[in-house]
VMD Tcl script that draws the C-alpha trace (Angstrom):
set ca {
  {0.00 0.00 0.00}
  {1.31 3.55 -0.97}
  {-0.09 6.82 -0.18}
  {-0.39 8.77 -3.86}
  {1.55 12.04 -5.00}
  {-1.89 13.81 -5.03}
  {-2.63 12.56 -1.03}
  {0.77 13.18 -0.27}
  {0.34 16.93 -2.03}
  {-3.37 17.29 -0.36}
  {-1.63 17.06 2.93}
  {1.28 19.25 2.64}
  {-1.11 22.19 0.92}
  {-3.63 21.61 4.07}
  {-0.99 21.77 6.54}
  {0.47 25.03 4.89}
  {-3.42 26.34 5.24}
  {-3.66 25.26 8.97}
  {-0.42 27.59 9.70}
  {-2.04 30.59 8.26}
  {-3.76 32.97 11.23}
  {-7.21 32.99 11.43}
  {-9.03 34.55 8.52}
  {-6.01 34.62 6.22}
  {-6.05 33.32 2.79}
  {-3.49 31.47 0.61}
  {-2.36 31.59 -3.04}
  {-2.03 28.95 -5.00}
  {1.02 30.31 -5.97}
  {2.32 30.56 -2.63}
  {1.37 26.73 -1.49}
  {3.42 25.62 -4.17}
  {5.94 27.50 -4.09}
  {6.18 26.76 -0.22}
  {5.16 23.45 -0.34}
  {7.42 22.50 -3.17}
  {4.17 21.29 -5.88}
  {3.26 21.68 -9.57}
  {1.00 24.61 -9.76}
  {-1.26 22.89 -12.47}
  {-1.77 19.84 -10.52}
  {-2.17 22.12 -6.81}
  {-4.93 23.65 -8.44}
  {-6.61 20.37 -9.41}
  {-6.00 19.01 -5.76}
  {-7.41 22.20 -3.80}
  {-10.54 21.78 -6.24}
  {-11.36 18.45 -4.60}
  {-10.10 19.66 -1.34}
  {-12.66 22.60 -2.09}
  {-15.43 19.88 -2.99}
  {-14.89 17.79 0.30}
  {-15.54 20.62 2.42}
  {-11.84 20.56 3.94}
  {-11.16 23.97 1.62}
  {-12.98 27.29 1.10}
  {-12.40 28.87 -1.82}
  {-12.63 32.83 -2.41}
  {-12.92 34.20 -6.01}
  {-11.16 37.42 -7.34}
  {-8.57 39.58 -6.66}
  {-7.05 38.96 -3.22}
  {-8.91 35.47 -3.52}
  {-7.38 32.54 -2.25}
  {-8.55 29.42 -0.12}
  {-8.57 28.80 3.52}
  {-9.86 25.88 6.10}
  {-12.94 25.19 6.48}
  {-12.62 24.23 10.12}
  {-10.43 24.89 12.76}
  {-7.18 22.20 12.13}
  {-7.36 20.26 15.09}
  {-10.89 19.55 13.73}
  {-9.41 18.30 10.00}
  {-7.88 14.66 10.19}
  {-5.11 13.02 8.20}
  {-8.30 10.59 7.41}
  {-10.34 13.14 6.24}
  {-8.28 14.68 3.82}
  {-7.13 11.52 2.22}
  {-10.43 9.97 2.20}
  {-11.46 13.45 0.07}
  {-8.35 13.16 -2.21}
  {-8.44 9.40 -2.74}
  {-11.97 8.18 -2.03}
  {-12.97 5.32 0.74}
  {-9.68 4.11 2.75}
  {-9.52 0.17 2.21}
  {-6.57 -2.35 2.84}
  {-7.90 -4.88 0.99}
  {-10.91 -5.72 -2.00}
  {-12.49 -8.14 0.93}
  {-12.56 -5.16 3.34}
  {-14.66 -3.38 0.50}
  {-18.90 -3.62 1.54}
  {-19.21 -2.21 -2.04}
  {-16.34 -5.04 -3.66}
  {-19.13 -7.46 -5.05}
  {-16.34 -9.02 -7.72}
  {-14.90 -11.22 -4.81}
  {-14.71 -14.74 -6.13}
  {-14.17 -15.70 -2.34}
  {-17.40 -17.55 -1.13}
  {-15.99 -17.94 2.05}
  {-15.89 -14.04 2.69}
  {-18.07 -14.12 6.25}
  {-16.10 -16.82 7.91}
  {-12.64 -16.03 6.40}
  {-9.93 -15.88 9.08}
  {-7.81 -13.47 6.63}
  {-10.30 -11.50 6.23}
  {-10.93 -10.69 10.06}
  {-7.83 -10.08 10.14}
  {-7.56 -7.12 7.30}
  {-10.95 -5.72 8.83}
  {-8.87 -4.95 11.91}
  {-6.09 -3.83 10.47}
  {-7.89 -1.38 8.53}
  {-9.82 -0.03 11.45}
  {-6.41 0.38 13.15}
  {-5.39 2.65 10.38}
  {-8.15 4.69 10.45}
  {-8.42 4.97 13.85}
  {-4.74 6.12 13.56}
  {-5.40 8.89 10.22}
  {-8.16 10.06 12.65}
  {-6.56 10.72 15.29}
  {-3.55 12.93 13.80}
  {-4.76 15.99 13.07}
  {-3.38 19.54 11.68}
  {-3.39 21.23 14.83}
  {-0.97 18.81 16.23}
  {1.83 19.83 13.06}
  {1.29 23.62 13.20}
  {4.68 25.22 13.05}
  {5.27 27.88 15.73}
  {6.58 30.69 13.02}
  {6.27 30.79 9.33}
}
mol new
graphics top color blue
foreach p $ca { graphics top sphere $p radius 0.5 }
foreach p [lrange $ca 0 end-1] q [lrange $ca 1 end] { graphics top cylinder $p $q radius 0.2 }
display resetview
């Protein structure tokens, strides 16, 4: 399993926005050129950002984006479940995966034990959140 560029890029841009004070808005141009990202491809990640409700997104001059919420209140879960869809280790951990050719998917030890370990994970992406990585001074 491998986190994507555009998760990886979703959390970088959203913990730049979390440093900002209160009110404050940020460029594009300045997440990338702070965070180190393609512009073209920021812009398409801050749009889904934007869409999931992690983002709000200001039109004209002196527009920009900021959170949505406070940071403590955005998860590492949240914004990769926005970027990449529905966390899951495994197809059998999947309600919606109904192309398993496993028919013994209820009683299936391995299963059980990739249901766990994906509710570990979560419960892990939950519980970091962006006020915990705020830096002190930009």
């Amino acid at each position: 399993m491998r986190l994507s560029r555009k998760a990886d890029y979703a959390l970088r841009a959203v913990r730049y926005f979390s440093n900002l004070p209160k009110g404050e808005l940020g460029s594009i141009n300045a997440v990338a050129q702070a965070e180190t990202i393609p512009r073209e491809f920021l812009a398409k990640i801050l749009r889904d950002l934007t869409h999931g409700r992690i983002l709000a997104s200001f039109q004209g001059v002196g527009g920009g984006y900021r959170l949505v919420k406070n940071p403590r209140e955005v998860s590492f879960l949240d914004v990769i479940e926005v970027i990449e869809g529905p966390l899951h280790i495994n197809l059998c951990t999947d309600p919606k995966n109904t192309n398993c050719p496993c028919d013994q998917m209820e009683t299936c030890e391995m299963r059980n034990f990739w249901v766990a370990q994906e509710e570990s994970f979560k419960r892990t992406l939950a519980r970091h959140n962006f006020g915990r990585y705020r830096q002190q001074k930009r």
